[in-house]
C-alpha positions in Angstrom: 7.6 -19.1 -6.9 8.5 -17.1 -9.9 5.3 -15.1 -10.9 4.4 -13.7 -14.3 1.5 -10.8 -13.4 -0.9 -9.9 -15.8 -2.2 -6.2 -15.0 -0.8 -4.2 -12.9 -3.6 -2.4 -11.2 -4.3 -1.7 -7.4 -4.9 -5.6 -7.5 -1.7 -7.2 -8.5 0.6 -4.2 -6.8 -0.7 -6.0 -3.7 0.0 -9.6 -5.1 3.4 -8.1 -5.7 3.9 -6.5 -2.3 2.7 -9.7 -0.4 4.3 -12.1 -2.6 8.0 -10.5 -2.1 7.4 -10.3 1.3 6.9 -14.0 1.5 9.7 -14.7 -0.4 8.5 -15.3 -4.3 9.6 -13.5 -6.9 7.6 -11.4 -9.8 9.9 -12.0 -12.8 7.4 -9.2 -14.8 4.4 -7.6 -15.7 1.7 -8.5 -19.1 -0.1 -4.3 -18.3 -2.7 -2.8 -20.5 -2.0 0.6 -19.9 0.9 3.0 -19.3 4.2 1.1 -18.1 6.1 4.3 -16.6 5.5 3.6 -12.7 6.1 -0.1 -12.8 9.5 -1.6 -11.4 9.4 -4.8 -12.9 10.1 -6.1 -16.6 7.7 -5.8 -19.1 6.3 -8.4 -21.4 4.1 -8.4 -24.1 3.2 -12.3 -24.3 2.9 -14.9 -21.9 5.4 -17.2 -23.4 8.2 -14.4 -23.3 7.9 -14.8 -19.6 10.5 -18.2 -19.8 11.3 -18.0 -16.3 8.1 -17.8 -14.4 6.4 -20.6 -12.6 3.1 -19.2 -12.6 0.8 -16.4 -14.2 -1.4 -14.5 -12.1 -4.1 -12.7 -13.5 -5.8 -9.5 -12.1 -6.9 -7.2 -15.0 -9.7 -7.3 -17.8 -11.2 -8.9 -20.6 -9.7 -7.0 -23.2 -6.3 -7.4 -22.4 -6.7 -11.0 -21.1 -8.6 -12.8 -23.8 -6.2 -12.1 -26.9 -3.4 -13.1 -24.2 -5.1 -16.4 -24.0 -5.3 -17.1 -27.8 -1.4 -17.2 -28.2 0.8 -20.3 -27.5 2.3 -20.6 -24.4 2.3 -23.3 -21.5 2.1 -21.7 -18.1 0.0 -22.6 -15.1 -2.6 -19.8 -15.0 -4.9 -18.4 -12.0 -7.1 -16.1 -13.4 -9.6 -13.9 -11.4 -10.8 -10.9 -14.4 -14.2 -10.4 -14.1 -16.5 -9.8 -16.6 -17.0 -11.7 -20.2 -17.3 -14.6 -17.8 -18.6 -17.3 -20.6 -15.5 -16.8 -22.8 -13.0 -17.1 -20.4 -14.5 -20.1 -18.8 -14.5 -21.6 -22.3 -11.1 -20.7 -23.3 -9.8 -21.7 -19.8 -11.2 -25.4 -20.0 -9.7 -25.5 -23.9 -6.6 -24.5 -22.0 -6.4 -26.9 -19.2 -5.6 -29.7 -21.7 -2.0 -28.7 -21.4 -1.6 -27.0 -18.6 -3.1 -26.4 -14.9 -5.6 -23.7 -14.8 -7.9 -22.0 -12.0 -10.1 -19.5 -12.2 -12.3 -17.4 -9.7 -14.5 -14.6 -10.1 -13.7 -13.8 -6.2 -10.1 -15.2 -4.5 -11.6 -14.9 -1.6 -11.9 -18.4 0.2 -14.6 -17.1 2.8 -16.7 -16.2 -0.3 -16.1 -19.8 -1.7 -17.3 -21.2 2.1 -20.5 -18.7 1.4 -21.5 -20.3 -1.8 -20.6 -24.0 0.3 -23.5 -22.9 2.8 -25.6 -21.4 0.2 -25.9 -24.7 -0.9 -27.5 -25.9 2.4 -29.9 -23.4 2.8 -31.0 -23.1 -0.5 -33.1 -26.5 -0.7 -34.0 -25.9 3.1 -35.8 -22.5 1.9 -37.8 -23.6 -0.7 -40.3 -21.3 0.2 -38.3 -18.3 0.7 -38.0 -15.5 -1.3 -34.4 -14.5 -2.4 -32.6 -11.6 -3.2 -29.4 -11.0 -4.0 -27.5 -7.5 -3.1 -23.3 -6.5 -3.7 -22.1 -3.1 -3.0 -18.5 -2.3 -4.1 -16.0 1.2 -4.4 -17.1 3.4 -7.4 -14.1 2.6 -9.3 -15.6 -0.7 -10.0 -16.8 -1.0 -13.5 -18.7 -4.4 -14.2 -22.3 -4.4 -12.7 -23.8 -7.1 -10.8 -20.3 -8.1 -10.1 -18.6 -11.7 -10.2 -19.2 -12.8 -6.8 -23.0 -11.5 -7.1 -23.7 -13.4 -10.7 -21.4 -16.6 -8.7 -24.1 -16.4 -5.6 -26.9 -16.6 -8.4 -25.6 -19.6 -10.4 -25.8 -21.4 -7.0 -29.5 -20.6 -6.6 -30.3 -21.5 -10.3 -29.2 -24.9 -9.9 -31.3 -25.7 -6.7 -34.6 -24.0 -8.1 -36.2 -24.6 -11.0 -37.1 -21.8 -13.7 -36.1 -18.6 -11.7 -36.0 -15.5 -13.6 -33.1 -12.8 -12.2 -35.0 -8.9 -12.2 -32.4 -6.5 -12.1 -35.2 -3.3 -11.9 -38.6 -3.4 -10.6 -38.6 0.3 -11.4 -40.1 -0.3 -14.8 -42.8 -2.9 -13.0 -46.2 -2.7 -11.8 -46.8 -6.0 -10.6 -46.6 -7.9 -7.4 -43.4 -9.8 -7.0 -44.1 -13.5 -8.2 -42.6 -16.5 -6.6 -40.0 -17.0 -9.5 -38.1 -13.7 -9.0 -34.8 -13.5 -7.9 -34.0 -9.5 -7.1 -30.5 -8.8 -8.0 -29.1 -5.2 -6.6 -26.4 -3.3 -7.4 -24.9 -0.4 -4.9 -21.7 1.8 -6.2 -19.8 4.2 -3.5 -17.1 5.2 -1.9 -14.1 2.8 -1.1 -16.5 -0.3 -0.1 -14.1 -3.3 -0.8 -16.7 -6.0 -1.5 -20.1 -7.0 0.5 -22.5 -9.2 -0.3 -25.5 -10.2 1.5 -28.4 -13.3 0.3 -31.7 -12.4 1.7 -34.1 -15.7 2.3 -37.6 -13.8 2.8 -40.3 -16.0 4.1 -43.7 -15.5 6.3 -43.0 -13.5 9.5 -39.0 -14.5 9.2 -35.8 -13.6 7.2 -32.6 -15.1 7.3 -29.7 -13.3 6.0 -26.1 -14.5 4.8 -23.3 -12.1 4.1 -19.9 -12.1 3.6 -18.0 -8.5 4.0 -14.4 -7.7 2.6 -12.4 -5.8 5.3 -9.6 -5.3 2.7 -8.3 -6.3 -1.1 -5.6 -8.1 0.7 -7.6 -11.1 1.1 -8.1 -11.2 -2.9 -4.4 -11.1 -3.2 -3.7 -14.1 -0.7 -6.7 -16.2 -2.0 -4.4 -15.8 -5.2 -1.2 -16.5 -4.4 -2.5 -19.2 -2.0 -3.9 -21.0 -5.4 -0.7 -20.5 -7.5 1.2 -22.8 -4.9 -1.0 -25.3 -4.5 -1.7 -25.3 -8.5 2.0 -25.5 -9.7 2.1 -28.9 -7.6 -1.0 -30.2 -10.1 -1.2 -31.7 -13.3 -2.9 -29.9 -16.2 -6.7 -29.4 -15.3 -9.5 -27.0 -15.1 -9.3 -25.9 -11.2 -11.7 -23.8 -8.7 -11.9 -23.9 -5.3 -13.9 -26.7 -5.0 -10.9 -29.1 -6.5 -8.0 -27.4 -6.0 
């Protein structure tokens, strides 16, 4: 493949590494910030990029949403986090003409989480939930992608739950309803998140743990092949 990155953070210099050493090619780089250490050609739109096969996206809202308002035809795989609602939206407007997909985690054993999330989920009815991601503390957005991803699962399989982000400013008992949603910031913690299922005398646990970024960076480039062999569509994990 040809690739087209959009942002050049710690993200997409490890697309680029792993992608050359598998034999694609990045023809250049859409970056939001300074251009001086980057060895590749610079682009401003996606539609100078005349050469590219695909567009990979690892960056932010502000530089990817006015990127997405331009014309260009270009199958996209997009995995910015944050502003989650207008991405989505443009995306789907976009996959008229073009094959789209979009993640808020590449990781496929994070997709095969929210598969057995799923299963449990009607199967623990009577469980309390709560949700907890921990991630480096270079990480801006707060509860991240994967966390809010988790949570959209739950909210389909039980009715009227309410997400409580800080009990600190509570004094009540926890009622059946709640869904805790925590948020830990440190170090150079890749990704973990767990799903607690609290019930009487019993917990279950599910967690999935990142051992390194790389995985992000295949779960991408793994989804650029198989989408340049589709037809225009909105694409996730689930139909790609």
């Amino acid at each position: 493949m040809k690739i087209l990155l959009i942002g050049y953070g710690a993200m997409n210099q490890r697309v680029a590494r792993l992608a050359e050493a598998n034999g694609h090619d990045i023809v250049g780089v859409i970056a939001g910030r300074s251009t001086d250490h980057i060895p590749y050609p610079i682009y401003q739109k996606i539609s100078e990029a005349t050469e590219a096969d695909v567009a990979i996206d690892f960056s932010n809202p502000q530089l990817l949403l006015p990127l997405l308002e331009e014309d260009f035809n270009l199958p996209l795989v997009i995995a910015t986090t944050g502003e989650k609602e207008q991405i989505t939206e443009k995306l789907q407007f976009l996959s008229g003409k073009m094959p789209v997909f979009f993640s808020a985690n590449m990781s496929y054993g994070v997709h095969v989480l929210t598969k057995i999330l799923e299963a449990a989920v009607p199967l623990l009815q009577d469980f309390d939930i709560e949700l907890t991601e921990a991630h480096h503390n270079q990480k801006v957005d707060a509860p991240s992608g994967t966390l809010v991803k988790l949570y959209d699962v739950i909210e389909s399989l039980r009715q009227d739950v309410t997400p409580v982000y800080d009990r600190s400013q509570q004094d009540a008992k926890r009622t059946k309803n709640e869904i805790g949603i925590h948020t830990v910031r440190g170090g150079t913690i890749v990704g973990e998140h767990d799903v607690l299922f609290a019930g009487t005398d019993e917990t279950i646990t599910l967690s999935h743990r990142a051992q390194s970024k790389d995985i992000f960076a295949n779960g991408a480039l793994g989804a650029a092949e198989k989408l340049i062999q589709h037809k225009s569509g909105y694409y996730t994990f689930d139909n790609l």
